[in-house]
C-alpha positions as CSV (number, residue, x, y, z in Angstrom):
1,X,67.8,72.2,-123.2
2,X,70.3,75.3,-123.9
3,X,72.2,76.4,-121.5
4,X,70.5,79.4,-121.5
5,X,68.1,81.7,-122.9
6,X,67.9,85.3,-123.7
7,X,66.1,87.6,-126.5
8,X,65.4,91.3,-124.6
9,X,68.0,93.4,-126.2
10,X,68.8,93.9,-129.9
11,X,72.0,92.1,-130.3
12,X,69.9,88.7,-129.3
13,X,72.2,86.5,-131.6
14,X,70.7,85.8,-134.8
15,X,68.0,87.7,-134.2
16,X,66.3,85.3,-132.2
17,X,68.4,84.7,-128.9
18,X,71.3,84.0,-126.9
19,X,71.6,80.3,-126.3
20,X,75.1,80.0,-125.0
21,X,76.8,83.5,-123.9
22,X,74.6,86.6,-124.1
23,X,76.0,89.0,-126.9
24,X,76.1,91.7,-124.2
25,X,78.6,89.5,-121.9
26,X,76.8,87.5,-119.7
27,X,77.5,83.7,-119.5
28,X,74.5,81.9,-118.6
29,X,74.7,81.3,-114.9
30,X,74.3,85.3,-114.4
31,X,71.4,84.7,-117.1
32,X,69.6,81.8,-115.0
33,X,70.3,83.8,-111.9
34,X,68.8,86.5,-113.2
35,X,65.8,84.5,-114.1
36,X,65.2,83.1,-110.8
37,X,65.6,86.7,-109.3
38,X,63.0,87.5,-111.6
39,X,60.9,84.4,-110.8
40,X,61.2,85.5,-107.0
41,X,60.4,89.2,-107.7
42,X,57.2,87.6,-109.3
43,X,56.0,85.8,-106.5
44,X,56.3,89.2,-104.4
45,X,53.9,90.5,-106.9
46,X,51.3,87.9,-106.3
47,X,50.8,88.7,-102.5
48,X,51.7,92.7,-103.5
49,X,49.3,93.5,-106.3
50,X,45.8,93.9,-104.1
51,X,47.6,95.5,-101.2
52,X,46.5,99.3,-101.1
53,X,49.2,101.6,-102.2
54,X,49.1,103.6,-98.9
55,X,49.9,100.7,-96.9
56,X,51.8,101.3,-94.4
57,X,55.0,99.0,-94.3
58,X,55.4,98.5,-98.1
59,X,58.2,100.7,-98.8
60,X,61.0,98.4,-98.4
61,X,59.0,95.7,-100.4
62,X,58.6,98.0,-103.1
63,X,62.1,99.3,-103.1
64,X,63.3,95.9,-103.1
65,X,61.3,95.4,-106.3
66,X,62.5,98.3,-108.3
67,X,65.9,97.7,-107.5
68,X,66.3,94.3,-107.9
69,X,64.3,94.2,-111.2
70,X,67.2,97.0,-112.6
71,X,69.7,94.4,-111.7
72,X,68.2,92.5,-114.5
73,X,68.3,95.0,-117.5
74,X,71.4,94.3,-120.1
75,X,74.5,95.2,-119.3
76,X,73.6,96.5,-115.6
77,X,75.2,93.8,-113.4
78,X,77.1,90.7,-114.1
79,X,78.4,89.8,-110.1
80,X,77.0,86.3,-109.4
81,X,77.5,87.0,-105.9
82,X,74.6,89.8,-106.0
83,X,72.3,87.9,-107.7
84,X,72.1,85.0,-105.5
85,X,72.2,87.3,-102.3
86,X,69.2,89.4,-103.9
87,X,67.3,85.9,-104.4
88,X,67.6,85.1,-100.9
89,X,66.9,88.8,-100.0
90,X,63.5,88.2,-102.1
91,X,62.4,85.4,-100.2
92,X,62.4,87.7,-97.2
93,X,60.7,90.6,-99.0
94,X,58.1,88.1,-100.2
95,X,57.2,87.0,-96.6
96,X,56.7,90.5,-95.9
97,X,54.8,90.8,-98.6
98,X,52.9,87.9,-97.5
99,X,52.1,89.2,-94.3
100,X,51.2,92.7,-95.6
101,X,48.4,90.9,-97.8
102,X,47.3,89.1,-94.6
103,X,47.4,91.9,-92.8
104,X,45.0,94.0,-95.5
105,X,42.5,91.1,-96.6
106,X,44.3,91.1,-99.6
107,X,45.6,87.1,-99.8
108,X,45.6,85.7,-103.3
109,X,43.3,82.4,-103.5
110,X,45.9,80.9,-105.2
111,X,49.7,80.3,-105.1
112,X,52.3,79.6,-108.2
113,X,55.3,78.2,-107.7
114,X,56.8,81.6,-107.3
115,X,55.4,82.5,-104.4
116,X,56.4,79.9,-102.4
117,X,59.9,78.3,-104.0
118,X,62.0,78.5,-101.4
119,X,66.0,79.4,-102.2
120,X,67.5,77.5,-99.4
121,X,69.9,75.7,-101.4
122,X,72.3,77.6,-103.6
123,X,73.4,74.3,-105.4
124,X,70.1,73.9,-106.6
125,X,69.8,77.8,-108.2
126,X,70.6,77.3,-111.5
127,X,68.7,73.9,-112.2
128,X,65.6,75.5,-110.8
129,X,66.1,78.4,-113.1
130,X,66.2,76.1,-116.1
131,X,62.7,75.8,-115.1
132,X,61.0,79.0,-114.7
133,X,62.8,81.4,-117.6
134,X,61.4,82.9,-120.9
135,X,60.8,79.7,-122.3
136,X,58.7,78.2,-119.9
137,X,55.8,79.9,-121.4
138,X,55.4,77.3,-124.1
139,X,52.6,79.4,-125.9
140,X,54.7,81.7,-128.3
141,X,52.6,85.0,-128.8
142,X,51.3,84.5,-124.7
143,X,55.3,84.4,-124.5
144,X,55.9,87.5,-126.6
145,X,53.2,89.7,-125.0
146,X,54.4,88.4,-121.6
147,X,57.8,89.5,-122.4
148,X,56.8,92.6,-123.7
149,X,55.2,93.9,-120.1
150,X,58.3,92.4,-118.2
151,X,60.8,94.8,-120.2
152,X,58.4,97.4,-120.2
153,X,58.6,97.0,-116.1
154,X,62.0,96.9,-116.1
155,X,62.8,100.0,-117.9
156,X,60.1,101.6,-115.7
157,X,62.3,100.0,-112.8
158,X,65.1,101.7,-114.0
159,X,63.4,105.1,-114.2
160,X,61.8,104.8,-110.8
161,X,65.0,104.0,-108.8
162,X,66.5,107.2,-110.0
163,X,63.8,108.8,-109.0
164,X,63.2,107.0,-105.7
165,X,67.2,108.0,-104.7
166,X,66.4,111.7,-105.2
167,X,63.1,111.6,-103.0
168,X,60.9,111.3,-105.7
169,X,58.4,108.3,-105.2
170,X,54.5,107.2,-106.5
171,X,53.2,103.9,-104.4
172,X,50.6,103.8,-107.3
173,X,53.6,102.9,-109.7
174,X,55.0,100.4,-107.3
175,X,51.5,99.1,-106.9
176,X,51.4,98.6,-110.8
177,X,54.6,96.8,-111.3
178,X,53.4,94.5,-108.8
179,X,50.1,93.9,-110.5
180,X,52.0,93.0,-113.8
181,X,54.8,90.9,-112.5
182,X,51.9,89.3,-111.2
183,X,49.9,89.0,-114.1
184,X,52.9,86.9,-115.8
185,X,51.9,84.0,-113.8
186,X,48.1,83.7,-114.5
187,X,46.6,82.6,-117.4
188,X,45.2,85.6,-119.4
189,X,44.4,85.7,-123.0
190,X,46.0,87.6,-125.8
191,X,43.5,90.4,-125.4
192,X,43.8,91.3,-121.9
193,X,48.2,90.9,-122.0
194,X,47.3,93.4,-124.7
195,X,45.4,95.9,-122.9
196,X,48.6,95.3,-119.8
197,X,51.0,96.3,-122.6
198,X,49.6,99.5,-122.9
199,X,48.7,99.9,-119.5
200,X,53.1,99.3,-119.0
201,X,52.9,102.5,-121.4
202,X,50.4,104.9,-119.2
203,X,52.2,104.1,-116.1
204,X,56.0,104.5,-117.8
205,X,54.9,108.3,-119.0
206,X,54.0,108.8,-115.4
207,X,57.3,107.1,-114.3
208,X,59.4,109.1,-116.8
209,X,57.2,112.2,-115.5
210,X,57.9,111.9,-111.8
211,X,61.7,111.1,-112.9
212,X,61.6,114.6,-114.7
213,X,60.4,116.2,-111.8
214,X,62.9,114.6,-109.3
215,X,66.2,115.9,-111.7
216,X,64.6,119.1,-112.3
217,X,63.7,120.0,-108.7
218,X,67.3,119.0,-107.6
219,X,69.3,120.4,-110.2
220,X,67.4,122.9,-112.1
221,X,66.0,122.4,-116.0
222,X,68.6,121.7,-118.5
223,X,69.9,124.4,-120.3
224,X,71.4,124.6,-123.8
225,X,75.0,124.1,-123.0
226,X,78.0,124.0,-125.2
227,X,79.9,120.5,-124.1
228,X,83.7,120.6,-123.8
229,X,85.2,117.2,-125.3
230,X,88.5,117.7,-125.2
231,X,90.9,117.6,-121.8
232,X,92.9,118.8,-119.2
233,X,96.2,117.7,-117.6
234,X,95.3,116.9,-114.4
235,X,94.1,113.3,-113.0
236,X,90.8,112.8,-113.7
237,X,87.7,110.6,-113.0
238,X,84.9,109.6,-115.9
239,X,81.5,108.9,-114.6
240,X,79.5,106.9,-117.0
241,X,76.0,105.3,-116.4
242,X,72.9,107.4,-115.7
243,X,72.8,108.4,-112.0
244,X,72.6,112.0,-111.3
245,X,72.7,112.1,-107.6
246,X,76.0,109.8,-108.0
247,X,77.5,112.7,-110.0
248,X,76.4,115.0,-107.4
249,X,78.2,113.1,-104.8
250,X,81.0,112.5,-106.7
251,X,81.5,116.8,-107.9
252,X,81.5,117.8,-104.2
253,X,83.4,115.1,-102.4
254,X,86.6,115.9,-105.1
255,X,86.0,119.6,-104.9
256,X,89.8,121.0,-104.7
257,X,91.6,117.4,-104.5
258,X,93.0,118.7,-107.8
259,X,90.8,115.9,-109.5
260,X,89.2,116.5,-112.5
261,X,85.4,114.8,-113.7
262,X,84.1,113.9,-117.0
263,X,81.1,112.4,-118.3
264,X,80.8,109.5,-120.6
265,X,78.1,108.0,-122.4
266,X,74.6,108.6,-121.1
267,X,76.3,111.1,-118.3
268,X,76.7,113.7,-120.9
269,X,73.3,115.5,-120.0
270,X,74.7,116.4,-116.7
271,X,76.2,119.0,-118.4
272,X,73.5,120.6,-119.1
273,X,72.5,121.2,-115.4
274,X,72.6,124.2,-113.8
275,X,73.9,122.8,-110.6
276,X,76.6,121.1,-112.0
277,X,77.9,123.8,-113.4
278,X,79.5,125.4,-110.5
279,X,82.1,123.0,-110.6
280,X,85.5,124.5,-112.3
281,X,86.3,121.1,-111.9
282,X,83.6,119.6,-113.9
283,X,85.5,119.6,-117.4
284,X,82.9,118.1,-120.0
285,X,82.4,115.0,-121.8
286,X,84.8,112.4,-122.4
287,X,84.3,109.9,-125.7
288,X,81.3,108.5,-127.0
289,X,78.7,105.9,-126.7
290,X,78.7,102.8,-124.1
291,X,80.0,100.3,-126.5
292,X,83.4,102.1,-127.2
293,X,84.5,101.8,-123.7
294,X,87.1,99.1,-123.9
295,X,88.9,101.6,-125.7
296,X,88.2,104.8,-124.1
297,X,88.6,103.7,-120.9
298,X,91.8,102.3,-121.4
299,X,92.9,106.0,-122.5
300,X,91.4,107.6,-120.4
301,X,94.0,106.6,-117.9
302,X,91.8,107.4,-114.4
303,X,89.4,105.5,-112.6
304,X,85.9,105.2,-114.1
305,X,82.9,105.0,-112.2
306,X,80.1,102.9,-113.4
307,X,76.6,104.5,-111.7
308,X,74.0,101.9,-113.5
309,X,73.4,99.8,-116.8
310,X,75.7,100.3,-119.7
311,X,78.7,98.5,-118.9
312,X,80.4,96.1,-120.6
313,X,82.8,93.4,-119.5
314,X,86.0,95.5,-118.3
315,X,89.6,94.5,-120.3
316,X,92.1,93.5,-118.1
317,X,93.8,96.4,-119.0
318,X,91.7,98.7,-117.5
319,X,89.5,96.6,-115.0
320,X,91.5,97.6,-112.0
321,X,90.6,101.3,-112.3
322,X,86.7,100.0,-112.7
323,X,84.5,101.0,-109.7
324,X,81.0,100.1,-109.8
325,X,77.8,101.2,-107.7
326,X,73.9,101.5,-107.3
327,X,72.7,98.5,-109.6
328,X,75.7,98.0,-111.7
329,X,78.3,95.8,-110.8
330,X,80.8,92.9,-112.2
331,X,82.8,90.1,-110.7
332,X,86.1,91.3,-109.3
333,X,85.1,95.0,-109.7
334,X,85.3,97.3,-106.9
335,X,81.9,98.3,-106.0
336,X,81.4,101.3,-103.8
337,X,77.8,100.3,-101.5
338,X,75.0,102.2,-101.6
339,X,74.0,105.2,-98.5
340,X,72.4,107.9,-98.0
341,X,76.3,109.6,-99.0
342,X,77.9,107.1,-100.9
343,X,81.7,107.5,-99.9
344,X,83.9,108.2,-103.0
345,X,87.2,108.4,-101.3
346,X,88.5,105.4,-102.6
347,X,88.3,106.3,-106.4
348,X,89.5,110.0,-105.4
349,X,92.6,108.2,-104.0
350,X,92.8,106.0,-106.8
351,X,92.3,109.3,-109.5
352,X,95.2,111.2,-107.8
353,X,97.8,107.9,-109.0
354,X,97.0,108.2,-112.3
355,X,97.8,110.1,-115.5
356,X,95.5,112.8,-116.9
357,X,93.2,111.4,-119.6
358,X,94.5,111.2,-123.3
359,X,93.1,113.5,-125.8
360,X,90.7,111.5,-127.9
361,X,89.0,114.6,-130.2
362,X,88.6,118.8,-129.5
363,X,85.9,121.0,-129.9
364,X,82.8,121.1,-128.3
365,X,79.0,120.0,-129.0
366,X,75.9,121.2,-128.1
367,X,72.5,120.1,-126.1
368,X,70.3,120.9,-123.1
369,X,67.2,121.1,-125.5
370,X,64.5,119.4,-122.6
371,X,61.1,120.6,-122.4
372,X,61.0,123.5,-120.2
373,X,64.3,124.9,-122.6
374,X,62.4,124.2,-126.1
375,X,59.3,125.4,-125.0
376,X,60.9,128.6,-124.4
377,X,61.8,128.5,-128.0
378,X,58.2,127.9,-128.8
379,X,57.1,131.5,-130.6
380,X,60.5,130.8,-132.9
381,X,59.7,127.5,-133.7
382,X,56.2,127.6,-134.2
383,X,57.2,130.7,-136.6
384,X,59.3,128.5,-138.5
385,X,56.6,125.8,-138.7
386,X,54.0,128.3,-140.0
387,X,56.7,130.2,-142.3
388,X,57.9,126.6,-143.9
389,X,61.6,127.1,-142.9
390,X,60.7,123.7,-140.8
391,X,59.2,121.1,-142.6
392,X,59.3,117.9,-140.1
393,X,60.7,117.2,-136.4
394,X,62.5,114.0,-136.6
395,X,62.4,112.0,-133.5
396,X,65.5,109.4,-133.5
397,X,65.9,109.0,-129.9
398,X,67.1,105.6,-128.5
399,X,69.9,103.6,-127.7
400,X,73.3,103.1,-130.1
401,X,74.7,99.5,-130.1
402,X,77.6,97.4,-131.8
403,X,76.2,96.6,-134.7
404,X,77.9,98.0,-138.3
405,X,74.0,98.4,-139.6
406,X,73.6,101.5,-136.9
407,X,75.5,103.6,-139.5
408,X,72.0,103.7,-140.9
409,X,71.4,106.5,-138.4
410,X,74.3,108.4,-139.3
411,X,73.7,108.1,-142.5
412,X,70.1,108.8,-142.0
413,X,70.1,112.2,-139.9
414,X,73.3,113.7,-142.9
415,X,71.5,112.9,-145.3
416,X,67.8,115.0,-143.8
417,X,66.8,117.8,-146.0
418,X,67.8,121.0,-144.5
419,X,64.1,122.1,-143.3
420,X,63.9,119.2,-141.1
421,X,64.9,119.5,-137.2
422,X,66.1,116.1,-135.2
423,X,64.7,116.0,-131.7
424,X,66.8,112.7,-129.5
425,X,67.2,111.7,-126.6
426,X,69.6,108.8,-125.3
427,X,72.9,107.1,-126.4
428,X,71.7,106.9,-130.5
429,X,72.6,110.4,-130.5
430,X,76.4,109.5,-130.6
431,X,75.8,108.8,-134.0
432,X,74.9,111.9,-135.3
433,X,75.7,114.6,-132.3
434,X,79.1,115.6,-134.0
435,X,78.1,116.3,-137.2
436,X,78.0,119.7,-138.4
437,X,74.2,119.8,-139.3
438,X,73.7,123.7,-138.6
439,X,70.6,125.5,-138.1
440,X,67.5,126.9,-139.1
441,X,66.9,130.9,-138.1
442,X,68.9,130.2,-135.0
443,X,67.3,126.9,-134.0
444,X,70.0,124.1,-134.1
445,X,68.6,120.9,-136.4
446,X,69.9,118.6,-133.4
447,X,67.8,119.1,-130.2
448,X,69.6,116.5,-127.9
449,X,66.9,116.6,-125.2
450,X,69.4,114.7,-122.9
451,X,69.3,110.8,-121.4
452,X,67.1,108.0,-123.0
453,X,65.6,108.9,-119.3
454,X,64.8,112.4,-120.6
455,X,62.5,110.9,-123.7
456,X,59.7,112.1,-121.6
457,X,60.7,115.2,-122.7
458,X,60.2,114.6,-126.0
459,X,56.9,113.3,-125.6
460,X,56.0,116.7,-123.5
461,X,57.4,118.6,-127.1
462,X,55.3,116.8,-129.0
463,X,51.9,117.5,-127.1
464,X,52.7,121.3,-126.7
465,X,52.8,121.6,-129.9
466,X,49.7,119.7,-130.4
467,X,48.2,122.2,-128.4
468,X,49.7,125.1,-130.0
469,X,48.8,124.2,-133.4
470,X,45.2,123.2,-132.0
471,X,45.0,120.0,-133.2
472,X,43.0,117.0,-132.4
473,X,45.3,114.3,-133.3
474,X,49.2,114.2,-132.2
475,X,49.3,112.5,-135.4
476,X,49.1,115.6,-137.1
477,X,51.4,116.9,-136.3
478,X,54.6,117.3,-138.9
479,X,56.7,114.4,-136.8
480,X,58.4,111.3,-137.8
481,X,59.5,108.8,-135.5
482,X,62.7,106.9,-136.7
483,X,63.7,105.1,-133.0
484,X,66.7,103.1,-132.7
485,X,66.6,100.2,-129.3
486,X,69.0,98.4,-127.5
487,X,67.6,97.5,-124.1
488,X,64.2,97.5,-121.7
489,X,64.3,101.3,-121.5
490,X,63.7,101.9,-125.1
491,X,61.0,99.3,-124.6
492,X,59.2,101.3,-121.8
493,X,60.0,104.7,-124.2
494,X,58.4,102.7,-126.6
495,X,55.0,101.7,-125.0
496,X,54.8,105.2,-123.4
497,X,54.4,106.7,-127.2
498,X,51.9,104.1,-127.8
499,X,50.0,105.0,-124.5
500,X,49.6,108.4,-125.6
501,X,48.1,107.5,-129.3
502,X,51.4,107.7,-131.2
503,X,51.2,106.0,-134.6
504,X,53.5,104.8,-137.4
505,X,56.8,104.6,-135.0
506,X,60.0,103.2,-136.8
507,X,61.8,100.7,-135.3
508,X,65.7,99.8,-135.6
509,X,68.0,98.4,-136.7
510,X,65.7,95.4,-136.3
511,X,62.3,94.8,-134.4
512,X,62.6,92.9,-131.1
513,X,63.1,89.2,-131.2
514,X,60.7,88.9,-128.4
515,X,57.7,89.8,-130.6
516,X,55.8,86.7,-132.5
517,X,55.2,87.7,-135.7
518,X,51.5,87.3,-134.7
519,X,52.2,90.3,-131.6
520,X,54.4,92.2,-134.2
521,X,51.2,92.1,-136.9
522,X,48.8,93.3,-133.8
523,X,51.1,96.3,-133.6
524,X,51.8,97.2,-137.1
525,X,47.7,96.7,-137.7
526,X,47.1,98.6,-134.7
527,X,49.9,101.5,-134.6
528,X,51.6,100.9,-137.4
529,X,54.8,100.2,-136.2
530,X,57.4,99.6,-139.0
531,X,61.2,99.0,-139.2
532,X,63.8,100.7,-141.3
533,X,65.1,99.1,-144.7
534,X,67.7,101.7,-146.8
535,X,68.5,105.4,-146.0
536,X,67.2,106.4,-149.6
537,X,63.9,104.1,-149.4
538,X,63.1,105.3,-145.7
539,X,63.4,108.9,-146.8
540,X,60.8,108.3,-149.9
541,X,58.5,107.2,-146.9
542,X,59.1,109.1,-144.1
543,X,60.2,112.4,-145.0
544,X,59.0,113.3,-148.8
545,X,55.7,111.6,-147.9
């Protein structure tokens, strides 16, 4: 048997998965702990699923669900310690979940293994995990379309926790992921884990929705903003991850220490928040993508605060100035617990020590193109659409990863005819956001919508222009779709376009491992879902076509 097994984010090695260390970091005792958490998180669906979502008591159940499935995404947490605390914490949530079922007539008739395992004994963790991961599901496409809803969950996991932290909350969603975690255990055919799939896409537009409207309501709608990246000379600290109310926290609590912030990564949008922007010392965006952050941690010189997925395994150079919090964490990390005011003192202290961050690159870049910003650009784009001086919208949203072939992208949005506009969303945009790509009439040909959280956005573009243009189909419209993934919340991006009848989605650098190549031939029948092969053969078929 391998040691372990993983295939839910692109780099799966070889293609097809990680058998001995995950690609992303994890050895495979965080991957089998992982597993049995989900395992666990399962059983709590089976007594969940039929209990009414206005039942009173299910909160902390559901809580408990969202949270601990975001543990699970890559590169969120890699602290042993949490996991096997969170499995124990799930046999308690589970007999609360029991008891709420008893308590609404809503008992299962029968029980899998994962609703009654009990984690007494940590010594026996990891050889009960060998038994319950991916590849217990012998039958491969059942496997793959099984898969397929459990990352779809967890990047609607991810979604909903930031919501839930700002107030922002939908029992119906809750009730959902239940009913699919639970659905993992039972024997359904093909057909009906297909109909769940897209199911996992209606309910992650409405997660993605309700996460729209919990940023928005606290912080105001993004704004086109031009991004400082260069620096300053005082101390600073760099926020990475994708937690707003973390950044919130952390711009008033080092108000005049003579600390300075910057963003990094997926943080970037926050500059394009109104709220944030009261902040002299809020200085802009430090560095690029998640994967370059051995190195630009290590000059950045400051602390660095970690607020959800996207880490990587800290260098020793650096991993003493590494805080984590929320979801994320690593062995030996400081990790800053969650409350209602998370207290950043520590890291402020920490900040005050060091040296100011090294300059890396000058200038500045653009974004703060969401929704409510683009649609008040609607007359002038529509204009341009009618006039010809736009040709196509290019949707390249995603994630960015390691991998040399994600130059494609680069390549890709330098090498667009001038007529065409890029709409993104998420870390892919690193690999294109600093090229000078101009614009057309005024409207920049790179609308950075914000986050990979903020995709809903570009869904919302999409279907007001459907309705501008009064057309039928969103297929219609002059859109491409040319997506790069890395992780679960592309997934849940992914089934949310398919939910809402988008067709002929490109897929890169490579499709999923996780699919059979009988569930990959149901969705390039059914939606056409494609990859990408060259630059010059992609724009034959894409963009001249």
């Amino acid at each position: 048997m391998d040691k372990m097994f993983c295939f839910q984010c692109q780099e799966a090695a070889k293609g097809t998965g990680c058998t001995v260390r995950g690609v992303c970091g994890k050895d495979d005792e965080i991957a089998k702990l992982q597993d049995l958490l989900m395992h666990m998180i399962k059983g709590i669906g089976v007594y969940m699923e039929n209990v009414p979502a206005d039942a009173s008591g299910r909160e902390k159940v559901d809580y408990f669900t969202i949270y601990g499935i975001f543990t699970t995404i890559t590169n969120a947490n890699f602290d042993r310690q949490v996991f096997k605390r969170l499995i124990k914490e799930a046999a308690e949530k589970r007999e609360m979940a029991a008891k709420l079922a008893e308590q609404y007539n809503a008992m299962p008739t029968e029980l899998p293994d994962c609703a009654t395992w009990q984690p007494d004994d940590e010594s026996k963790f990891l050889a009960k995990a060998a038994l319950v991961g991916v590849l217990s599901t012998e039958n491969e496409d059942i496997r793959s379309l099984r898969e397929l809803v459990i990352y779809g969950v967890k990047g609607i996991a991810a979604y909903a926790q930031h919501a839930w932290v700002l107030g922002h909350k939908d029992p119906e969603i809750s009730k959902f992921m239940h009913k699919a975690m639970a659905a993992t255990t039972k024997d359904l055919s093909a057909d009906e884990l297909t109909g769940l799939v897209l199911e996992t896409g209606s309910n992650g537009v409405k997660t993605m929705a309700l996460l729209d409207k919990a940023n928005t309501s606290a912080y105001g709608n993004p704004e086109i903003t031009k991004v400082n990246i260069g620096v300053r000379n005082n101390p600073g600290i760099l926020i990475s991850g994708h937690d707003l109310k973390d950044m919130e926290e952390l711009l008033k609590q080092t108000e005049g220490t003579g600390v300075d912030v910057y963003t990094h990564s997926e943080m970037l949008p926050a500059n394009y928040y109104p709220a944030f922007k009261k902040y002299d010392h809020f200085v802009g965006n430090y560095g690029n993508s998640w994967w370059k952050q051995d190195k630009e941690f290590a000059s950045f010189n400051g602390p660095i605060l970690m607020t959800t997925n996207c880490i990587t395994p800290p260098k020793d150079s650096y991993k003493d100035r590494v805080y984590t919090t929320g979801a994320a964490g690593f062995d030996g990390v400081k990790h800053i617990e969650d409350s209602a005011h998370k207290d950043f003192s520590a890291i402020i202290e920490h900040a005050k020590k060091c040296d100011s961050p090294e300059e890396i690159e000058t200038g500045e870049i653009v974004g703060g193109f969401a929704h409510h910003q683009v649609m008040q650009l609607a007359d002038k784009v529509v204009d341009a659409v009618k006039s010809g001086a736009i040709n196509k919208f290019v949707v390249m949203a995603g994630c960015d990863g390691r991998m040399k072939s994600r130059n494609y992208y680069t390549d890709f949005a330098d090498q667009l005819p001038e007529d065409n506009v890029i709409l993104t969303a998420g870390c892919a945009k690193y690999r294109y956001n600093k090229l000078d790509l101009g614009d057309i009439g005024g409207i920049p040909r790179l609308l950075d919508a914000g986050q990979c959280n903020d995709s809903y956005s570009l869904a919302m573009i999409a279907l007001k222009l459907k309705e501008v243009f009064e057309l039928e189909d969103i297929n219609e419209l002059p859109i491409v779709y040319n997506i790069a993934w890395y992780e679960q919340k592309a997934v849940i991006v992914l089934l949310a376009l398919l939910s809402l009848g988008v067709k002929n989605i490109h897929l890169g650098p490579t499709l999923p491992a996780f699919l059979s190549p009988n569930v990959a031939n149901v969705l390039i029948e059914k939606f056409g879902i494609g990859g990408i092969s060259t630059v010059e053969e992609d724009m034959k078929t894409m963009i001249s076509a």
